[in-house]
N, C-alpha and C positions, 0 to 999 in steps of 0.2 A: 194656407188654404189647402184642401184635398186635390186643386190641382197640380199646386206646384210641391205637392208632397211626394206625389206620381210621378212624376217626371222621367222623361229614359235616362237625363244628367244625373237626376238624384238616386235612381234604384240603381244606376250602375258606383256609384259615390263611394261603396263601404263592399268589405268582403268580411265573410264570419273568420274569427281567427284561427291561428292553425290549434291544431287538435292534438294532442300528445297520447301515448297507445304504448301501451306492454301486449304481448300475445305469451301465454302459455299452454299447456296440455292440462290434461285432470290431473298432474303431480304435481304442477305448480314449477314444470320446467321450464323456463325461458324459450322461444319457439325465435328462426328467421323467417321473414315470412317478408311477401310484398304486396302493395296494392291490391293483386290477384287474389289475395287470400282471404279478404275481406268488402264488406259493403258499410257504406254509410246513411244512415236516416237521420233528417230532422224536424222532429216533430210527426213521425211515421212517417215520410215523404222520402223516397230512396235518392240517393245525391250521389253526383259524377266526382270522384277526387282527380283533383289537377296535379298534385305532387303530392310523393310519398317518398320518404327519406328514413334512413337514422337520425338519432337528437343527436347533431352532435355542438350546438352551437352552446357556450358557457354557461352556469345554470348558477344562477341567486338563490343561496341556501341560507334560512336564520333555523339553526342548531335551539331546540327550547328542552332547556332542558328541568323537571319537578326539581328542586331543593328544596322541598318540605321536610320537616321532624322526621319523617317517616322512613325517607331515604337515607338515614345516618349508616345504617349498618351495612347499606350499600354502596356508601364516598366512594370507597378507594377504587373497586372494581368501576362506577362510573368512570371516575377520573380516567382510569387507565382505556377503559376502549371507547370512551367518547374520545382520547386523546388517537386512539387509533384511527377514529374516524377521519379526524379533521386531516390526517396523513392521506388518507388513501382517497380525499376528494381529489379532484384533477387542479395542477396550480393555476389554468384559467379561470375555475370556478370561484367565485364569491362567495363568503361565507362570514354571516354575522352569529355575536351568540347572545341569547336570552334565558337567563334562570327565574325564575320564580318559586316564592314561597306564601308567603302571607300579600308580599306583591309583587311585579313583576322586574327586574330587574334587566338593563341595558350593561351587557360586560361589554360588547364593540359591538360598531355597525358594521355594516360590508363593506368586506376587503377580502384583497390576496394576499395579504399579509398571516402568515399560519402564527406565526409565533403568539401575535395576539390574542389565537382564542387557545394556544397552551398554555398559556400565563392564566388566563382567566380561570378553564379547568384547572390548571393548579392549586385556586384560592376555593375550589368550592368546598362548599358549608352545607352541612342541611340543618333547618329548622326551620320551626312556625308551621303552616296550614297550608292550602296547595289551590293557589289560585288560577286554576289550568285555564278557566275560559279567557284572563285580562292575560295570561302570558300569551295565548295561541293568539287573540286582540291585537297586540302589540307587535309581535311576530305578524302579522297580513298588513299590518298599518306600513311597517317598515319595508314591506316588499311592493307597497300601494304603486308608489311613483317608479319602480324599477322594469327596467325592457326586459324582453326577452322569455326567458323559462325562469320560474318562479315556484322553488320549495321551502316546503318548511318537515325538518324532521322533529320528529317530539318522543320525548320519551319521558315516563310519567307509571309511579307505581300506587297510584289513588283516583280518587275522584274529587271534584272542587268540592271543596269544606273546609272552613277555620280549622283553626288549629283545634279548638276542645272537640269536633265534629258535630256543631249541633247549628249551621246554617250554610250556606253558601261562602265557600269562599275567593268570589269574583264578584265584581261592580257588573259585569257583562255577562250575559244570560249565554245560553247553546245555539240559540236560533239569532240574535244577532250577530255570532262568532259564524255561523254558515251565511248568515245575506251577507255580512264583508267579506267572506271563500267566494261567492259568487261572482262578486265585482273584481276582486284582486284575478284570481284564477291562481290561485300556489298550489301545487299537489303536496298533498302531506300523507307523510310517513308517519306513521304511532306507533312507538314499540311500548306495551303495555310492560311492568314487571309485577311480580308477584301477585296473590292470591285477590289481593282487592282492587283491580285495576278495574277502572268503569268501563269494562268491554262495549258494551252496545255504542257509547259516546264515540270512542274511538274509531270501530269499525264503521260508524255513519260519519265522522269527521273524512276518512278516509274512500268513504264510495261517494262522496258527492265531488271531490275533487281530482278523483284519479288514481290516488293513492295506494297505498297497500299499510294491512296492521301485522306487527309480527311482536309477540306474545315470550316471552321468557316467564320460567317458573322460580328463578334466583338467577342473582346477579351475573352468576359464573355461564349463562347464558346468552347474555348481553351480545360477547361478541359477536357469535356467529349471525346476530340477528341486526347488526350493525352493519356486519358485511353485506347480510341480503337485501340492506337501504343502499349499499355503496353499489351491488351490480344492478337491481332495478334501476338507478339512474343512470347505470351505462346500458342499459340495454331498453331502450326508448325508441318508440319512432313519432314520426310529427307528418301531419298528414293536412291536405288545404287544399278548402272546393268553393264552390262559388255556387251559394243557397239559391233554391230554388223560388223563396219567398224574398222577396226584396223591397217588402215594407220595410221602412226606417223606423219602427212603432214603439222601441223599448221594453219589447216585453219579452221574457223567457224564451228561449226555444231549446226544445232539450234535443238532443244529441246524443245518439247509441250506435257505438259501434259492433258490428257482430261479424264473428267470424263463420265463414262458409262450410267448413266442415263439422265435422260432429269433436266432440270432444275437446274442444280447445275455448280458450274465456283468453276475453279483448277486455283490460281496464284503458276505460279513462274517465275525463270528467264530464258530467251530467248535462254540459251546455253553455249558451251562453249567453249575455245581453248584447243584440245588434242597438244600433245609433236613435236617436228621436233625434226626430226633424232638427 
């Protein structure tokens, strides 16, 4: 009933979850910054933050990485600084990997185990059609039931198409790949490569959940833009207040963070669903 939905037991029941935040300047430089440096709204309503911290607690990463046809000419440079990657995550961090092509493929689930996802990158192949929405699917599914801080890094030099490029090629659509970003909450990294990447897809996969996109023109780019997924995730903060609306109703509240000075951009994710009754 609307009365016992009301209740001071039940509006005090749930708190909105913490909030994860990068702060940089207009160069897209890393910024230290506290509390002080910033305000919170949600749903245009200004909010009190009760803690503000660095990330620093272990973070569940599924690595997705395109093996489509398309990426042949690009094997080897993948291989070598996706294998750099999985080096330079922290060994607390969790780390599953997902390729896909025409479908989605399970190399390992999470774990600390590294050697596992070097073996994997080892075998990789490219071929067939590039099924990015059932790979990125499969990657949120996997991180559904996991605590904590929740990423996905993607790297992808197309857009979803079969192999001949004359239809889709995903079971799963773009708009039900963001309602299950919504409910998981994973921030995803995109690193687009070459001339045909579906920029718009990526850069909106990335601002609804916090993310960042970084862009290589060939392979031999890869790196450095591997590295700039390795320090975004160390340079994180997480931030938790206690909403000013504390209906339990299920529905959206979107969530902006802004920082108080001129010149500086606060990423994170767009919001989030509180509890029904």
């Amino acid at each position: 009933s609307a009365t016992r939905a009301f209740s001071p037991c039940r509006m005090k029941s749930w708190v909105p979850p913490t909030s994860e935040v990068t702060m940089q300047d207009s160069g897209r430089n890393y910024m230290d910054v506290t509390a002080a440096d910033l305000d919170v709204f949600e749903d245009d309503v200004r909010q009190t933050v009760d803690t503000f911290q660095e990330a620093v607690d272990p973070v569940s990463i599924v690595l997705t990485l395109d093996s489509s046809g398309s990426m042949k000419k690009s094997a080897e440079l993948v291989k070598s600084t996706a294998t750099d990657f999985v080096r330079a995550v922290r060994p607390e961090d969790s780390l599953a990997l997902i390729t896909f092509a025409d479908r989605p493929t399970f190399e390992h689930v999470l774990a600390t185990n590294r050697s596992w996802s070097i073996e994997a990158i080892r075998k990789y192949t490219a071929s067939g059609g590039t099924a990015l929405y059932d790979g990125l699917w499969n990657s949120l599914l996997h991180l559904k039931g996991t605590r904590g801080r929740r990423s996905i890094v993607l790297l992808s030099d197309g857009r979803d198409e079969n192999n001949p490029g004359t239809a889709p090629g995903s079971t799963h659509r773009l708009d039900e790949v963001l309602t299950l970003q919504r409910q998981v909450g994973a921030t995803i990294y995109a690193v687009g490569l070459g001339q045909n990447v579906d920029r718009p897809v990526l850069e909106r996969l990335a601002e609804v959940s916090g993310g960042q996109t970084y862009y290589a023109d060939d392979a031999t780019a890869l790196a450095s833009q591997f590295r700039r997924v390795v320090e975004d995730l160390r340079r994180r903060y997480v931030l938790s207040y206690s909403s000013t609306n504390r209906r339990a109703d299920g529905n959206w509240r979107r969530v902006e963070i802004r920082p108080r000075a001129e010149g500086q951009v606060a990423t994170s994710a767009g919001g989030y669903f509180p509890p029904t009754e």
